[in-house]
N, C-alpha and C positions, 0 to 999 in steps of 0.2 A: 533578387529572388532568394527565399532561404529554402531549405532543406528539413526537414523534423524527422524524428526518428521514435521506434515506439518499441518500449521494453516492458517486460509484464515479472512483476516482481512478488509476494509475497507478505505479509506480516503480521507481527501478533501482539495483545495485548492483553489483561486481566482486566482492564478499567473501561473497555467498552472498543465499537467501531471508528469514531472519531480517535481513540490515542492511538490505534491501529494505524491509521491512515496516517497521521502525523509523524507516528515511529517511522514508517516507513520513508515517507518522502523526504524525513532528517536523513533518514542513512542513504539512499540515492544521493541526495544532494553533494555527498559527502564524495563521488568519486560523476558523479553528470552534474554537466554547468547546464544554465538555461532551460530550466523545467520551464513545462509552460502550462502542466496539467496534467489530471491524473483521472480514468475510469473505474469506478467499483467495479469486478467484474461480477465475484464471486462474496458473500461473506459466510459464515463458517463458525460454528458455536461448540466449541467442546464443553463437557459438561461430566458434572459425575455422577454417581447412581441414582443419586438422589432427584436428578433432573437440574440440580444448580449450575451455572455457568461458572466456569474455570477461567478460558480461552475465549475469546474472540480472534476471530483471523479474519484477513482480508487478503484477497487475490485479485491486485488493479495493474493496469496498464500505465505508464507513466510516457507521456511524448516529452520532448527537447527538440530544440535547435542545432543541427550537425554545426560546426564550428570549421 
């Protein structure tokens, strides 16, 4: 029987939702072993006056495997 564990993290990128996503679960990976999957929770569009996108952010849930 295993164990999973669920952490909700953050992140951002200029080039869209997807390098969000990906930013993210690179830098998780970097201190959690055994991801197994990750929820969009939230996404998140900063923009400037003009109405153009700047930011994209993502607010997702990431599970693993307790070790």
């Amino acid at each position: 029987m295993s164990v999973a564990k669920v952490i909700e993290i953050t992140a951002s990128s200029s080039k869209g939702v997807e390098d969000a996503v990906k930013h993210g679960l690179s830098k998780a990976s970097e201190s959690v072993k055994q991801i197994k999957g990750a929820w969009v929770k939230d996404i998140k569009v900063i923009t400037k006056d003009d109405g153009s996108v700047v930011e994209w952010r993502v607010n997702m849930r990431i599970n693993f495997v307790v070790q």
